[in-house]
VEXDREN-2710 file (C-alpha; in Angstrom, 1 decimal):
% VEXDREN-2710
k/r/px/py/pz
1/UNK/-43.9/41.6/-53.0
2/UNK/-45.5/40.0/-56.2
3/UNK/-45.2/42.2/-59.2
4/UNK/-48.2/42.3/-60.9
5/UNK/-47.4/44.0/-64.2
6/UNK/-44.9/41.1/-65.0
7/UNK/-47.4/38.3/-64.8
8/UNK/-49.3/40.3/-67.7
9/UNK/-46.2/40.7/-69.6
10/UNK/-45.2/37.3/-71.2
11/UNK/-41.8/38.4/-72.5
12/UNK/-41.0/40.0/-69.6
13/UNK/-41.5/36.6/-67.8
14/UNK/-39.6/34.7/-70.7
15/UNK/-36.5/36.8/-69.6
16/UNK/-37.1/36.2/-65.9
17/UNK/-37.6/32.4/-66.4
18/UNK/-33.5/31.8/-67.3
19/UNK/-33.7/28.0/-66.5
20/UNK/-37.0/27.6/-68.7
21/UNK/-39.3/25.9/-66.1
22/UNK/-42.1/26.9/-67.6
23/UNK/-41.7/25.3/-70.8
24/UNK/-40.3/22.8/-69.2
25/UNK/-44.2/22.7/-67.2
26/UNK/-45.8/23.6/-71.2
27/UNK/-44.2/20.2/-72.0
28/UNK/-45.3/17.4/-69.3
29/UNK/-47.6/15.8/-71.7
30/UNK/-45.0/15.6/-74.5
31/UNK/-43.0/13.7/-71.9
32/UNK/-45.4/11.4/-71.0
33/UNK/-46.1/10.5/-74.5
34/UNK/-42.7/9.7/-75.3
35/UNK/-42.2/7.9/-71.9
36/UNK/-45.1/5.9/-72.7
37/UNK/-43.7/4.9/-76.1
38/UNK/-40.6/4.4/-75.1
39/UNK/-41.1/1.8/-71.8
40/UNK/-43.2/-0.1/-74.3
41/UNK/-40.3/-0.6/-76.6
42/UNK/-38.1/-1.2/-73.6
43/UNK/-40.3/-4.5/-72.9
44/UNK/-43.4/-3.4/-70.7
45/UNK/-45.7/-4.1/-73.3
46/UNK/-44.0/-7.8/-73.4
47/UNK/-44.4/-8.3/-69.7
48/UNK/-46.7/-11.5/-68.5
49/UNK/-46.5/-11.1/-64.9
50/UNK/-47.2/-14.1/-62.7
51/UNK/-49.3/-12.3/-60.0
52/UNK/-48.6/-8.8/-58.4
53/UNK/-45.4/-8.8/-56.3
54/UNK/-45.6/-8.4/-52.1
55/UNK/-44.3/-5.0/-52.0
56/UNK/-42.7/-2.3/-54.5
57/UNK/-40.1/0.0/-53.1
58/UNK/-39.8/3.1/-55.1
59/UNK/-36.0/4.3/-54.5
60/UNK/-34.8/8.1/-55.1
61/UNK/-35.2/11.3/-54.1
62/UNK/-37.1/14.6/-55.1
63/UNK/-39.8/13.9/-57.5
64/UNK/-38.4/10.2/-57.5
65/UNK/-40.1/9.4/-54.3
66/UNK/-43.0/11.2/-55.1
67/UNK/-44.3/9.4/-57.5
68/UNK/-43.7/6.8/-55.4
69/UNK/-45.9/8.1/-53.0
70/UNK/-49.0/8.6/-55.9
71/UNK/-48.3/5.0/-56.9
72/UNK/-49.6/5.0/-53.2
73/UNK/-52.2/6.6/-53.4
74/UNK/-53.4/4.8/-56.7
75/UNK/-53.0/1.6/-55.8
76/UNK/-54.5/1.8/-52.7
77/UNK/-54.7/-1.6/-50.8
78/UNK/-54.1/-3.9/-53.8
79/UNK/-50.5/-3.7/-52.8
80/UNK/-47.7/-2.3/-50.6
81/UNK/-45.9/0.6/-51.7
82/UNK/-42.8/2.0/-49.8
83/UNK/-40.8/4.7/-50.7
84/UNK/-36.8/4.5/-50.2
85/UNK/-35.2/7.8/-49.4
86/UNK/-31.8/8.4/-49.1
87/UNK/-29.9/7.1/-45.5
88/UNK/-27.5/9.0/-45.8
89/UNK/-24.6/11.3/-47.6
90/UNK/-21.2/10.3/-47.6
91/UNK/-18.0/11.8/-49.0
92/UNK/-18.0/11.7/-52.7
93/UNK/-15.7/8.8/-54.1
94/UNK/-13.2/9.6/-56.3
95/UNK/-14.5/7.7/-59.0
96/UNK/-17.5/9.7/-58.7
97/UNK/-16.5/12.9/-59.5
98/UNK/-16.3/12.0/-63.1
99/UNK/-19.7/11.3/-63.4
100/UNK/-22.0/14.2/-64.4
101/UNK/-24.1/14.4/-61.1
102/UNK/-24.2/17.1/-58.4
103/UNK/-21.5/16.1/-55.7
104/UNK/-24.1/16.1/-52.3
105/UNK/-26.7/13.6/-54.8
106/UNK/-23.2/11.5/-55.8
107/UNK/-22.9/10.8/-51.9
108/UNK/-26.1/10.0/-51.1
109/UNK/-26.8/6.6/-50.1
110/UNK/-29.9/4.0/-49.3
111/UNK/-30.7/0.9/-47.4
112/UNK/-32.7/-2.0/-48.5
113/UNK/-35.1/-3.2/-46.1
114/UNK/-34.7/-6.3/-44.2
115/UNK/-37.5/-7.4/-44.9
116/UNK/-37.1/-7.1/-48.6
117/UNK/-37.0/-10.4/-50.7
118/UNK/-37.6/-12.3/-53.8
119/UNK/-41.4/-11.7/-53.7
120/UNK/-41.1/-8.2/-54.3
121/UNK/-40.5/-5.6/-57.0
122/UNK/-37.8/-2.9/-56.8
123/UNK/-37.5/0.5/-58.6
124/UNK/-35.3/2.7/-59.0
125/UNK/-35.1/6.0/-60.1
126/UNK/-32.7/9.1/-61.3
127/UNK/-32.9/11.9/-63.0
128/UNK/-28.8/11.9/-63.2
129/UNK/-28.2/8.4/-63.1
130/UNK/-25.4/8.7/-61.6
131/UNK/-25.6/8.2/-58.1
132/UNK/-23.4/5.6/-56.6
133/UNK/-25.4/4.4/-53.8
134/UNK/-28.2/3.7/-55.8
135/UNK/-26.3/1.1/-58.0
136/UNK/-25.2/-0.5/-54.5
137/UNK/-29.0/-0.3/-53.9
138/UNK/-29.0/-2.4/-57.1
139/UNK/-26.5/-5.1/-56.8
140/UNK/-28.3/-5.8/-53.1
141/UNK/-31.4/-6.2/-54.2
142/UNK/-29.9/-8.7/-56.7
143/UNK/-28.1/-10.5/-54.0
144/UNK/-31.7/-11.1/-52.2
145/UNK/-33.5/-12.0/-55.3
146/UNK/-35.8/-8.9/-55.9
147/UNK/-37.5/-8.1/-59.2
148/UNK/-35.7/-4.9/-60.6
149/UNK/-37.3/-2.2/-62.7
150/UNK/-34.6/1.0/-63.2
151/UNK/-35.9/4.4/-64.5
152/UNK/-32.5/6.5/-65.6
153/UNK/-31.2/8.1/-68.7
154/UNK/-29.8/6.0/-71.5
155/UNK/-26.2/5.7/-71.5
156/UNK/-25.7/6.5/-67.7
157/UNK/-24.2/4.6/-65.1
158/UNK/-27.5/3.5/-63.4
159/UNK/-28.8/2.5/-66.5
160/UNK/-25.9/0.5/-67.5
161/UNK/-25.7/-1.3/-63.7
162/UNK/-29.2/-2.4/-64.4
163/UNK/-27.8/-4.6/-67.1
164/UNK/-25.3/-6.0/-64.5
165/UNK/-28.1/-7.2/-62.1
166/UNK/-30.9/-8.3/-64.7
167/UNK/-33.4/-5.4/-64.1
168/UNK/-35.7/-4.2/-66.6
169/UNK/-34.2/-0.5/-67.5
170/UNK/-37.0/2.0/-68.6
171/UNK/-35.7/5.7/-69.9
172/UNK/-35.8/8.6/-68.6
173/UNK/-37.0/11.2/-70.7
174/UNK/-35.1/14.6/-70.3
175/UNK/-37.0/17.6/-70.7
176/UNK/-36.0/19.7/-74.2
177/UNK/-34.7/22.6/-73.7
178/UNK/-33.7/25.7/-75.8
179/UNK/-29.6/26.2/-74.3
180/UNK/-29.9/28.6/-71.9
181/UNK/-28.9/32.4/-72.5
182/UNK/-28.2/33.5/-69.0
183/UNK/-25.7/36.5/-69.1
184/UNK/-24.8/35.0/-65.4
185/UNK/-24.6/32.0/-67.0
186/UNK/-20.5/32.0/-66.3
187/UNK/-20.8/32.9/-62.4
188/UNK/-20.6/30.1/-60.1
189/UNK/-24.2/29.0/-58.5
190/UNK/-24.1/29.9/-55.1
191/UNK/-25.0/26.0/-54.1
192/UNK/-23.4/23.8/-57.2
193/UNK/-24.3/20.6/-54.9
194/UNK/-28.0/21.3/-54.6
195/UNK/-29.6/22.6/-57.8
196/UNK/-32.9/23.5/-58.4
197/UNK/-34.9/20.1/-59.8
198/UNK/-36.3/19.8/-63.8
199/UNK/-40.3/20.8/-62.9
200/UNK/-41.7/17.9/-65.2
201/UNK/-39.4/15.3/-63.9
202/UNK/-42.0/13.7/-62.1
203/UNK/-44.0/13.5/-64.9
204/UNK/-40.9/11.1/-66.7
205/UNK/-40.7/9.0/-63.4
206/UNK/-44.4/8.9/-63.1
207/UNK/-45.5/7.5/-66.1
208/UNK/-43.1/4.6/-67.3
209/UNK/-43.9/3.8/-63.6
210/UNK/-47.6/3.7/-64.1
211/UNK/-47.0/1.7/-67.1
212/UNK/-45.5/-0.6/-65.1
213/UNK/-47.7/-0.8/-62.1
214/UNK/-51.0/-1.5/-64.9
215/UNK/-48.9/-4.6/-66.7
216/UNK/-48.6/-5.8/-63.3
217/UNK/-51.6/-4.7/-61.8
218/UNK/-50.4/-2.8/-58.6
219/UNK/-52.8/-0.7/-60.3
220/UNK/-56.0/-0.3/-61.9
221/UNK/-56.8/2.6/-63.8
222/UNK/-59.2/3.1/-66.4
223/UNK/-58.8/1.6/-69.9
224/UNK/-56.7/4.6/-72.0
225/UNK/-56.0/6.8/-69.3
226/UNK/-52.3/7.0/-69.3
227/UNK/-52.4/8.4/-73.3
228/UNK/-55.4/10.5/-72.1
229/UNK/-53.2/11.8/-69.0
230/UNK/-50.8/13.6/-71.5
231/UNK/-53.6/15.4/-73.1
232/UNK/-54.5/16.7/-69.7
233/UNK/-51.1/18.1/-69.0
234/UNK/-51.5/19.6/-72.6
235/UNK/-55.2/21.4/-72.1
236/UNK/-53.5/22.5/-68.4
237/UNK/-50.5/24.0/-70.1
238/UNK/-52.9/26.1/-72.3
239/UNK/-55.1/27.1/-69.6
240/UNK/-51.8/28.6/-67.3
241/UNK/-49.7/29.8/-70.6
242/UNK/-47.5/32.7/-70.1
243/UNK/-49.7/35.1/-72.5
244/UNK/-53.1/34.5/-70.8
245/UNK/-54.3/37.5/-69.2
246/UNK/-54.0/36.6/-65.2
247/UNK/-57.6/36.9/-64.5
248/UNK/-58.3/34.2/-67.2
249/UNK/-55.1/32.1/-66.4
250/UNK/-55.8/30.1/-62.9
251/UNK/-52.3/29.6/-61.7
252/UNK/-51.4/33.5/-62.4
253/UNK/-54.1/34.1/-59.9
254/UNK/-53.4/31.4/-57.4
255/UNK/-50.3/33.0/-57.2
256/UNK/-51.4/36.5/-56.5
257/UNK/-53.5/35.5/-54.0
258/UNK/-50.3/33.6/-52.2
259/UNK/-48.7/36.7/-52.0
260/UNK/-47.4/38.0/-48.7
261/UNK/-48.9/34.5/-47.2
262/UNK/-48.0/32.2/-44.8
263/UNK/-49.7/28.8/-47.0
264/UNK/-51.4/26.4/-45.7
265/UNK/-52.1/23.2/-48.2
266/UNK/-54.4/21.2/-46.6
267/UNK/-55.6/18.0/-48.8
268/UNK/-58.8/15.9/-48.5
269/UNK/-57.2/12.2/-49.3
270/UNK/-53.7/10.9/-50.2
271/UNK/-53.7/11.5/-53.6
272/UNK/-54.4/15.3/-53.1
273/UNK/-52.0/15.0/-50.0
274/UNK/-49.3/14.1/-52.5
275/UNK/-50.3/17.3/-54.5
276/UNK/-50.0/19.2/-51.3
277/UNK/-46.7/18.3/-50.4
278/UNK/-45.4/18.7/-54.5
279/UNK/-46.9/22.3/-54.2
280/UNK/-44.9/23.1/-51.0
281/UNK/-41.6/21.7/-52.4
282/UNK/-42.0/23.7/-55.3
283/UNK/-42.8/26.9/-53.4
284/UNK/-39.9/26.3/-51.3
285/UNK/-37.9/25.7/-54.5
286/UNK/-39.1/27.7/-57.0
287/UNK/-40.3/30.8/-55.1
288/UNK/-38.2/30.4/-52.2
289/UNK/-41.4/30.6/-49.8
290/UNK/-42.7/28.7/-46.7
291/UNK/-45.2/26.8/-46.7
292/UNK/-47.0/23.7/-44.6
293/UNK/-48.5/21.0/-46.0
294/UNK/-50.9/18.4/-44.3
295/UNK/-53.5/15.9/-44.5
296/UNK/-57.2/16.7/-43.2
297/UNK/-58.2/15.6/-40.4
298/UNK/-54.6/15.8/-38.6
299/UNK/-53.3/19.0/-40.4
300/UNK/-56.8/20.7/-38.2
301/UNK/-54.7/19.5/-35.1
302/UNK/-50.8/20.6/-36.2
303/UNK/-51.4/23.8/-37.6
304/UNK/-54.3/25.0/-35.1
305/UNK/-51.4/27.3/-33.6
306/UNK/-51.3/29.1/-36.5
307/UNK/-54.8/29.9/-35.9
308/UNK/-55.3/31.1/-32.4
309/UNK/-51.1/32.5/-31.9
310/UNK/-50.4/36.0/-33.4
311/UNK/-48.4/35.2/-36.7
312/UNK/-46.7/38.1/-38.1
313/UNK/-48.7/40.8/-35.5
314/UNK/-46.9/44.1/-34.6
315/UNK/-48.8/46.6/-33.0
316/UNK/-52.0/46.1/-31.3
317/UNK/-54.2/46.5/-34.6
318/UNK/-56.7/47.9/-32.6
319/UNK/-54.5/50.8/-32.2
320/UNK/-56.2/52.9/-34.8
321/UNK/-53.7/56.4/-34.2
322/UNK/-50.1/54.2/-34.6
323/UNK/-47.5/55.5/-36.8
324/UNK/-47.5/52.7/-39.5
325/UNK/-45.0/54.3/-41.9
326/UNK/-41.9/52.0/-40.7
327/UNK/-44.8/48.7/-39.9
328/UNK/-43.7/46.0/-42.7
329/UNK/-46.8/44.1/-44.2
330/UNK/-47.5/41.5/-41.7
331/UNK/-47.8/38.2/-43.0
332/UNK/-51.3/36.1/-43.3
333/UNK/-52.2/32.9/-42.9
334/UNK/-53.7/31.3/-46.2
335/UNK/-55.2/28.1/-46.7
336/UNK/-55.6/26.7/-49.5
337/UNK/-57.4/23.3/-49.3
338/UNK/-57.0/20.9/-52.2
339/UNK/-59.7/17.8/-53.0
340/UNK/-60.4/15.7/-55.4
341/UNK/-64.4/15.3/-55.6
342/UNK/-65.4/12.7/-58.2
343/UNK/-68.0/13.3/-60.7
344/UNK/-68.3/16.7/-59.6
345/UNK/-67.9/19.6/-61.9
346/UNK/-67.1/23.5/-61.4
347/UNK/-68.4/26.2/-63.0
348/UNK/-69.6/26.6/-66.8
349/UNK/-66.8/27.0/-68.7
350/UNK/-66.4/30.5/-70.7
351/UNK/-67.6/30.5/-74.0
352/UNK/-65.3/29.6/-76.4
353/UNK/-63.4/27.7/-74.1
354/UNK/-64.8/24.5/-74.4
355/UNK/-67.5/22.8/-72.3
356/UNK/-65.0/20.4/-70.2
357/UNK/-65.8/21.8/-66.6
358/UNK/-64.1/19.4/-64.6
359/UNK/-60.8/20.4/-64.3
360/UNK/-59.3/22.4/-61.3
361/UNK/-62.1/24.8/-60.1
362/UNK/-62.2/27.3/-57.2
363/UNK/-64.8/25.9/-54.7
364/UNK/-67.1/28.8/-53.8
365/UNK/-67.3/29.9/-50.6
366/UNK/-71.2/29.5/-49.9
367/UNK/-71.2/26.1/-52.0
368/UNK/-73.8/24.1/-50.7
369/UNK/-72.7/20.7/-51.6
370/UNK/-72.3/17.9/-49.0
371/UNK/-68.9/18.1/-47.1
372/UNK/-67.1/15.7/-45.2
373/UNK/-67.0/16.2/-41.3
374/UNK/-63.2/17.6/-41.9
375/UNK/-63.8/19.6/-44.4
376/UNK/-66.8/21.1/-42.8
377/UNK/-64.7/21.8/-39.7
378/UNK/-61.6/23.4/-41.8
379/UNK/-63.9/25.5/-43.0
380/UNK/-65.3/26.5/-39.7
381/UNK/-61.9/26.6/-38.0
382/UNK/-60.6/29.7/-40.9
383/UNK/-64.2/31.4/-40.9
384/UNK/-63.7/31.8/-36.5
385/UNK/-60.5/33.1/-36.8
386/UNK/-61.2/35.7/-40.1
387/UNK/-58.3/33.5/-42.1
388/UNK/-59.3/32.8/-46.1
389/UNK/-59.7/29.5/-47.2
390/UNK/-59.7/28.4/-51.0
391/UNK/-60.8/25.2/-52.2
392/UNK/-59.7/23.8/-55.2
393/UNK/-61.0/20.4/-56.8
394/UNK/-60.9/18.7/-59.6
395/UNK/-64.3/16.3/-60.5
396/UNK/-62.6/14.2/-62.7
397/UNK/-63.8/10.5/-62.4
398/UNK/-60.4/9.3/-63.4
399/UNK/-57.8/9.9/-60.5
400/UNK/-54.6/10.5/-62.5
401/UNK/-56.6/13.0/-64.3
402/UNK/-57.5/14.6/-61.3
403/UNK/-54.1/14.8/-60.1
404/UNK/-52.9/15.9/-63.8
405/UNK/-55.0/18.8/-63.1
406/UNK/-54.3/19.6/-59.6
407/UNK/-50.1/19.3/-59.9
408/UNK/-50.2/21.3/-63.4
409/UNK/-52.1/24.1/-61.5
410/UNK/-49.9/23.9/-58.5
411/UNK/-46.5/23.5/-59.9
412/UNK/-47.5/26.4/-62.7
413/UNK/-48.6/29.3/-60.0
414/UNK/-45.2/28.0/-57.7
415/UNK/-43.3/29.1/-61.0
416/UNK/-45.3/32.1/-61.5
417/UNK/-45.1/33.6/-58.2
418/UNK/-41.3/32.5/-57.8
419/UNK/-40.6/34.4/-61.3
420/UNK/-42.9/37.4/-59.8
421/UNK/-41.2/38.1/-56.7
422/UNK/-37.3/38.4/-58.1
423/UNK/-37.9/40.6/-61.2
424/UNK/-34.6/42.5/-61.8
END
């Protein structure tokens, strides 16, 4: 169950929040700032790129591949973009154990394509920089001739392989961080090999990748909206702070109304898609809840047994005399539908709060705006079968804005309804 009296109580959620992920959220847009600044000094702003390669494959894992998959999304059909997840996981070399990386990540390792060549463009990523089979990933992409761009931390064993094979390295930006204070702090975590993931890192993977992607124009966004991006984070960060009363703070309320839920995150494109399927990592992560992600129209197809079966049902709730002292809650279905609707804006903004009104807004229910034929039908599918459905969209022309929006809201209510449900 969700305590309510803690999301009102911002040092009560200070305390519960051990591993800082929300100041790690609070500072995305710092991170992309410095990211920014420093890929240009690493030789990005230098770059005079002969044409846009074939493909790009974005190696990694967690948020590594994720921004793969905006990059994706942005770039549309100007170019191919493939994400490289891991093969497999091996038994962690000796050598390896020296090297300040969880074990399970150390033994992970990939497989270039075979189709994979000097016409195209290579990156990898880490937040560890440390993984062995990603510098193997390295040195065979150098034996077939493929540009190289590698996103690790300075000083690692990534970022020093990418010297080895002649790729461009770009930083990674670690998050600061106050040390932690965690009175458990000396008790083993019950899985060392599979910690939790920074929150913001794909933020730091995201934009020296974008940075990239615009020298060499995989992408085309507009002019100034990678600096701009980082003040979106910033305005989002304010919005969702810890000390804004819930009913003023949108994620604080996304997350009460997830509560005792089974979510359903269905997404209207594939940049809101990505969103989607960050939110239900998080959850899963961060708040240790289910959740199923999917794209409209096909999601309206998988999940439509979670419509018309019985999830969570007990009794026959018809039954109006049953004892229901010993019934647990039963869990609800809840979608929550995610779009990004350009040029589009939500409701007034309050006073005093500025009159930008086209950040994440709740969609209301009776809105009589046109809607696609999938949306129209998602919306008829919950209203047949008494299940709520919230839209959320952001009307931002600019679609890294729009996503800035969406994955601050997202990733902040994950936090806030993970740090909710464990109090104590």
């Amino acid at each position: 169950m969700l305590d309510d009296t803690l999301l009102d109580d911002p040092d009560a959620l200070q305390r519960a929040d051990r591993d800082h992920a929300l100041l790690a959220l609070a500072g995305a847009g710092a991170r992309v700032r410095t990211a920014l600044r420093l890929a240009d000094a690493a030789g990005v702003a230098a770059l005079r790129p002969d044409g846009r390669p074939r493909g790009v494959l974005v190696a990694g894992h967690g948020s590594a591949l994720l921004a793969g998959e905006i990059l994706a999304a942005l770039a549309g059909t100007a170019c191919l973009v493939t994400g490289l997840p891991p093969a497999d996981a091996g038994t962690v070399a000796r050598e390896d154990r020296r090297l300040r990386v969880p074990a399970f990540a150390a033994g992970m390792t990939w497989q270039l394509p075979g189709w994979a060549g000097p016409m195209d463009l290579l990156v990898i990523a880490s937040a560890d920089g440390g993984e062995r089979g990603l510098i193997t990933l390295a040195e065979q992409a150098y034996a077939r001739g493929c540009s190289i761009v590698v996103i690790a931390p300075e000083g690692s064993g990534l970022a020093d392989a990418a010297l080895q094979v002649r790729a461009l390295p770009l930083p990674y930006v670690r998050p600061s961080l106050p040390e932690q204070e965690d009175p458990a702090a000396g008790q083993p975590p019950a899985e060392p090999d599979l910690p939790a993931e920074d929150p913001g890192a794909l933020w730091a993977f995201l934009a020296p990748l974008l940075a990239l992607t615009e020298k060499t124009g995989i992408t085309q966004l507009p002019p100034g909206s990678l600096p701009a991006t980082a003040d979106r984070l910033d305005e989002s960060a304010v919005r969702c702070r810890p000390d804004a009363a819930a009913y003023t703070n949108p994620a604080k309320s996304l997350a009460a109304r997830l509560s005792g839920t089974v979510p359903l995150l269905w997404a209207e494109g594939p940049l809101a898609g990505a969103v989607a399927a960050r939110f239900a990592a998080l959850l899963a992560d961060r708040a240790g809840r289910p959740a199923l992600a999917g794209l409209l129209p096909q999601a309206l197809l998988a999940h439509r047994g979670m419509f018309v079966g019985q999830l969570g049902g007990g009794a026959d709730p018809d039954d109006f005399f049953r004892d229901r002292i010993d019934e647990p809650d039963p869990l609800l279905l809840q979608v929550l539908l995610l779009r990004h609707t350009p040029g589009r804006s939500g409701a007034p903004a309050e006073p005093g709060e500025g009159a930008d009104a086209e950040g994440p807004y709740e969609q209301p229910a009776d809105d009589e705006a046109p809607r696609g034929v999938a949306v129209s039908r998602a919306h008829r599918l919950a209203a047949a079968h008494e299940v709520r459905l919230t839209e959320y969209a952001s009307g931002r022309t600019d679609p890294l804005h729009a996503l800035a929006d969406l994955v601050a809201l997202t990733d902040f209510a994950a936090v806030y309804l993970g740090l909710a449900a464990t109090r104590g």
